[in-house]
C-alpha positions in Angstrom: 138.3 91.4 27.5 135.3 90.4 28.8 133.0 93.7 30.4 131.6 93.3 33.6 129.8 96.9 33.6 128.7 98.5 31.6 127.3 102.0 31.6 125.1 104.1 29.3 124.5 107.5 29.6 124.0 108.0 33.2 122.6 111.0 34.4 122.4 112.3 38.3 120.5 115.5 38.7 119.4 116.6 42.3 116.3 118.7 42.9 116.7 122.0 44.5 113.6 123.0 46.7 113.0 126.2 48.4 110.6 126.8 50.7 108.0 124.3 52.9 106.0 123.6 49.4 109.1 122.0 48.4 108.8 124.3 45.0 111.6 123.2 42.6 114.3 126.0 42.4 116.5 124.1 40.0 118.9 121.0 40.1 122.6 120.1 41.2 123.9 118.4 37.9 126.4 115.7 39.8 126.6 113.2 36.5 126.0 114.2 32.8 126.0 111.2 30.3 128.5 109.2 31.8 129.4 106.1 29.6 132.4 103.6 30.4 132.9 100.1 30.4 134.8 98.2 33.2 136.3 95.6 32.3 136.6 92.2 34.0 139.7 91.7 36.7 141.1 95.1 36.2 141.4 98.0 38.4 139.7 100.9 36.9 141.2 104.7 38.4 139.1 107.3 38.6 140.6 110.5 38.8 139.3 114.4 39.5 138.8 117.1 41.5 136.6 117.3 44.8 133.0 117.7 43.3 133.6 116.1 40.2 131.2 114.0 40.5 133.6 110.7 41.6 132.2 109.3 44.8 128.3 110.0 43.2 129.5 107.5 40.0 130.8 105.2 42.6 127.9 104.9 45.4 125.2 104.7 41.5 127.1 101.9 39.7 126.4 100.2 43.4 122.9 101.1 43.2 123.5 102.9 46.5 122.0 105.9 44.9 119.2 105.6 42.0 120.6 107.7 39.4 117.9 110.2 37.1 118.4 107.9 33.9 121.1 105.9 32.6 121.8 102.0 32.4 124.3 100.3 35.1 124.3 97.0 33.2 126.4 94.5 35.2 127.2 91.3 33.8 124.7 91.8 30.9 121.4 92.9 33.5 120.5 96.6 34.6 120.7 96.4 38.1 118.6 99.7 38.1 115.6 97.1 37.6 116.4 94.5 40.3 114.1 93.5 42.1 114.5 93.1 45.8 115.9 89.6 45.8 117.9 90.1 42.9 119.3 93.3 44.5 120.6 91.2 47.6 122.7 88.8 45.4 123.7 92.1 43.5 125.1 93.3 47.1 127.2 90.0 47.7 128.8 90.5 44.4 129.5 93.9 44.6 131.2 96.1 47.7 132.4 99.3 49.0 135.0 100.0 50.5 134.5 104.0 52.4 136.9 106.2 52.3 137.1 107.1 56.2 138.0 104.0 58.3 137.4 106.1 61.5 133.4 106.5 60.9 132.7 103.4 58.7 133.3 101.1 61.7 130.8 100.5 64.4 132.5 101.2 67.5 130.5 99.3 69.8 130.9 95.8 68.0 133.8 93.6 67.8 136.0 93.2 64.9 134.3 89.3 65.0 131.0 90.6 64.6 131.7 93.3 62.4 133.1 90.6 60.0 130.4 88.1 60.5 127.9 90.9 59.8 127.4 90.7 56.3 127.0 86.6 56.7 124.4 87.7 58.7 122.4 89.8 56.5 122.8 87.5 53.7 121.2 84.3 55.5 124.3 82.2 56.5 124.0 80.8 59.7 126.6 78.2 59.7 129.0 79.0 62.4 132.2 76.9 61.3 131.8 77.8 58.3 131.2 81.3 59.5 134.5 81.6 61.6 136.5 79.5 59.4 136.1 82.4 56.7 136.9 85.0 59.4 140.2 83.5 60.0 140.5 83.1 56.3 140.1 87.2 55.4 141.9 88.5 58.6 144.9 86.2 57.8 144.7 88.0 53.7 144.5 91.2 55.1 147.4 91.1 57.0 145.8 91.3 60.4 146.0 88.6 63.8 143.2 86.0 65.0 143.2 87.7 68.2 142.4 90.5 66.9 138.8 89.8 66.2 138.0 89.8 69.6 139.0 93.3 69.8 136.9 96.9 69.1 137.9 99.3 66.3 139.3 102.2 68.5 141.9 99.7 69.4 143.6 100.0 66.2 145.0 102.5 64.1 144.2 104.0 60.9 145.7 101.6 58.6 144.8 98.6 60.7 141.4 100.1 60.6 141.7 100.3 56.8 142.5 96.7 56.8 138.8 95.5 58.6 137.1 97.7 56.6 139.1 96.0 53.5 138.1 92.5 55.1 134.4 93.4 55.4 134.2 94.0 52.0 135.8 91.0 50.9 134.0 88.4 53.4 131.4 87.5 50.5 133.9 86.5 47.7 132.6 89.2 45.9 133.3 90.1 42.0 133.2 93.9 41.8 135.1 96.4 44.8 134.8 100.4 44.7 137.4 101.4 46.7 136.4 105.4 47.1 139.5 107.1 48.5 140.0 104.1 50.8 144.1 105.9 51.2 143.2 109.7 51.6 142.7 109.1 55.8 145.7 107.9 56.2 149.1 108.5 56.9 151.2 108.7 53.7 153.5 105.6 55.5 150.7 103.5 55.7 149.0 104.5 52.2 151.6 102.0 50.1 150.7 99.4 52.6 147.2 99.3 51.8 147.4 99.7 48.0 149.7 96.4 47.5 147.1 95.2 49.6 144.2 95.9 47.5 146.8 94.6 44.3 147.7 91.3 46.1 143.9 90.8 46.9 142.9 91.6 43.3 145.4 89.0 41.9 144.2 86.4 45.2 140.2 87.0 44.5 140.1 88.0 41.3 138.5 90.8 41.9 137.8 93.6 39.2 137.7 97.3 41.4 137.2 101.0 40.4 139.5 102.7 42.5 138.3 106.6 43.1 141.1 108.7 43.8 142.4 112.7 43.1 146.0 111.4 43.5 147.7 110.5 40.6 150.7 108.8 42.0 148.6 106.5 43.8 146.0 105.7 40.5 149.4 105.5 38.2 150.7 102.7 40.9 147.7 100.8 40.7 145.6 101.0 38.1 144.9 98.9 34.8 142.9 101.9 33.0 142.3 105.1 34.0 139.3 107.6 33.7 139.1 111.8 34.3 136.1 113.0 35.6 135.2 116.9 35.4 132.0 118.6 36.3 130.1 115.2 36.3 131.4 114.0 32.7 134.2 111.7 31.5 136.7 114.0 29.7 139.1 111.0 28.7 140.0 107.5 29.3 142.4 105.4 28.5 145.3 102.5 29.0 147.6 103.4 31.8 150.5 103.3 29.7 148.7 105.6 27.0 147.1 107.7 29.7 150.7 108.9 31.3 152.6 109.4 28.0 150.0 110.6 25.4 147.6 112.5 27.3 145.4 114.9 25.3 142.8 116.5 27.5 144.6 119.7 28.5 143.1 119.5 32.3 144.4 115.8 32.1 147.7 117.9 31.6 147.3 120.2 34.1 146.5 117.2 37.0 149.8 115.7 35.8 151.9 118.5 36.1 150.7 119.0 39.0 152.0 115.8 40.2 155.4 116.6 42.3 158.4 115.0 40.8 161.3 115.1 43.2 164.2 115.3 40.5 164.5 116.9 37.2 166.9 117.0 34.3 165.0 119.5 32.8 162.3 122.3 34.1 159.0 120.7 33.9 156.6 122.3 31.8 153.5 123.0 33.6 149.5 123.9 32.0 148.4 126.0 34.9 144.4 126.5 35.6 143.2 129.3 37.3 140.0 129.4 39.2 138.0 126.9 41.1 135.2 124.0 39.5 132.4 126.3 38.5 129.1 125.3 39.7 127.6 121.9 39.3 124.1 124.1 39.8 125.2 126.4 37.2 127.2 125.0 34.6 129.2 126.6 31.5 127.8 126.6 28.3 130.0 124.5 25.5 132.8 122.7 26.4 131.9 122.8 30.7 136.1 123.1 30.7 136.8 126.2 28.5 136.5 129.0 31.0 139.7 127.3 33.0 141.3 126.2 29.8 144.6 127.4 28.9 143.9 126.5 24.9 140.5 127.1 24.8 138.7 129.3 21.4 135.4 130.7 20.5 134.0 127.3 19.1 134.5 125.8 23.2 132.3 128.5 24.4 129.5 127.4 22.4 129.7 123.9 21.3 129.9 120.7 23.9 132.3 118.2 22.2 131.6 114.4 22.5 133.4 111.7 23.6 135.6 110.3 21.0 137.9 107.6 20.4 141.5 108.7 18.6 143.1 105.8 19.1 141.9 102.3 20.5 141.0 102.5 23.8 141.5 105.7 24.3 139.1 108.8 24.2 139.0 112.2 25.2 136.6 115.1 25.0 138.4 118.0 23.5 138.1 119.9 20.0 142.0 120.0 20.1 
């Protein structure tokens, strides 16, 4: 398969300053060494806790945020080296769509000029052409003509959803991150939106990394899947593989986690105690072992790597 990003060793530290001097106090380590390749017309899921380090990856690999070091290498380029120009064309090909429908929609425009917005920005005047795409990306996304003559608070959540899903699709665009675009919403409305975003990717052939911290939803929709702890990858792998040969044992503990509604058996579950410890202050070793149920003297000291056991699928464990 043919890799549309590709990234190397990213790193997002934050500076801590104390006082007016702005005197560094120390740094807020959001992403350590990330590496992962998406491919092209798949839907990547991203999976963790809150503070993992998730929505960062998401808003660098848009070059939203300027990450400490790293490459973001999309389609072959860096994008970290764009130039202005190049950075544009970089934003028609590659979208967001927020996770909050309520606040990522300017309530005194209409849906029209919402939509027609990014046209805008991007130096396409031509009206037909303009409108004729409107009516195009409203119809997909399951919404009326009338309605672009209407203002956000006139619509509910999932409706909402559904604009915000359009505006990032107006451009034809090649790459979506879709960071928690379900969590808002009612749990009726939440299967609505992700056939959505699986009918679009089949229609536009789009590729999409789809940030989540619910499993249910990321095993429904995704291609691949990756776990992100304390700002690092701790495995990845095929969907398939992922659900029924896990290996990371807080992979197994976010599983079994997962409600099931009927059981032959008891479920075996790997429990974790605690919270995420500090991204400021981090643990020594393996940043996992102080939560882990399996963890021994050699996690306390040494940090494992990334490794691949099997094709396609890698995890970050001594076990």
């Amino acid at each position: 398969m043919k890799k549309l990003f590709e990234v190397k060793n990213l790193n997002m530290h934050y500076r801590i300053t104390d006082g007016i001097l702005g005197n560094t106090k120390g740094y807020i380590y959001a992403l350590n060494n990330v590496s992962i390749d998406i491919y092209k017309n798949e839907i990547m899921g991203l999976v963790g806790e809150s503070g993992s380090g998730k929505s960062t990856f998401g808003n660098c690999i848009l070059n939203l945020i300027m990450p400490t070091s790293g490459e973001i290498l999309f389609n072959g380029k860096n994008i970290l080296t764009f130039k202005r120009k190049q950075l544009k064309d970089f934003r028609k090909k590659a979208r967001l769509i927020f996770q909050n429908p309520y606040m990522s929609l300017d309530p005194r425009m209409k849906i029209y000029n919402i939509l027609e917005e990014p046209f805008i920005i991007h130096g396409i005047k031509d009206k037909k052409l303009i409108k004729e795409k409107i009516y195009e990306i409203i119809s997909l996304t399951g919404l009326n003509n009338d309605d672009i003559y209407r203002y956000p608070h006139e619509f509910s959540g999932g409706q909402r959803q559904r604009i915000a899903i359009a505006r990032a699709i107006i451009l034809n665009p090649e790459f979506i991150v879709a960071d928690e675009p379900v969590s808002a919403l009612d749990v009726s409305i939440q299967a609505q939106i992700v056939n959505l975003l699986i009918d679009l990717k089949k229609h536009l052939n789009l590729t999409m990394l789809f940030i989540s911290h619910d499993l249910s939803i990321v095993k429904y929709i995704s291609d691949r899947i990756a776990v992100m702890y304390l700002g690092e990858i701790v495995e990845t792998a095929k969907k398939e593989d992922f659900f029924n040969n896990y290996k990371h044992p807080y992979t197994q503990a976010l599983l079994s986690a997962v409600p099931v509604i009927s059981e032959k058996k008891n479920k075996s579950r790997t429990v974790i105690s605690g919270e995420i410890p500090s991204v400021q202050n981090p643990p020594e070793g393996c940043k996992f072992h102080k939560r882990c149920p399996f963890a021994f003297e050699r996690c306390k000291k040494e940090h494992p790597e990334l490794k691949e056991i099997t094709p396609e699928h890698k995890v970050r464990c001594f076990l």
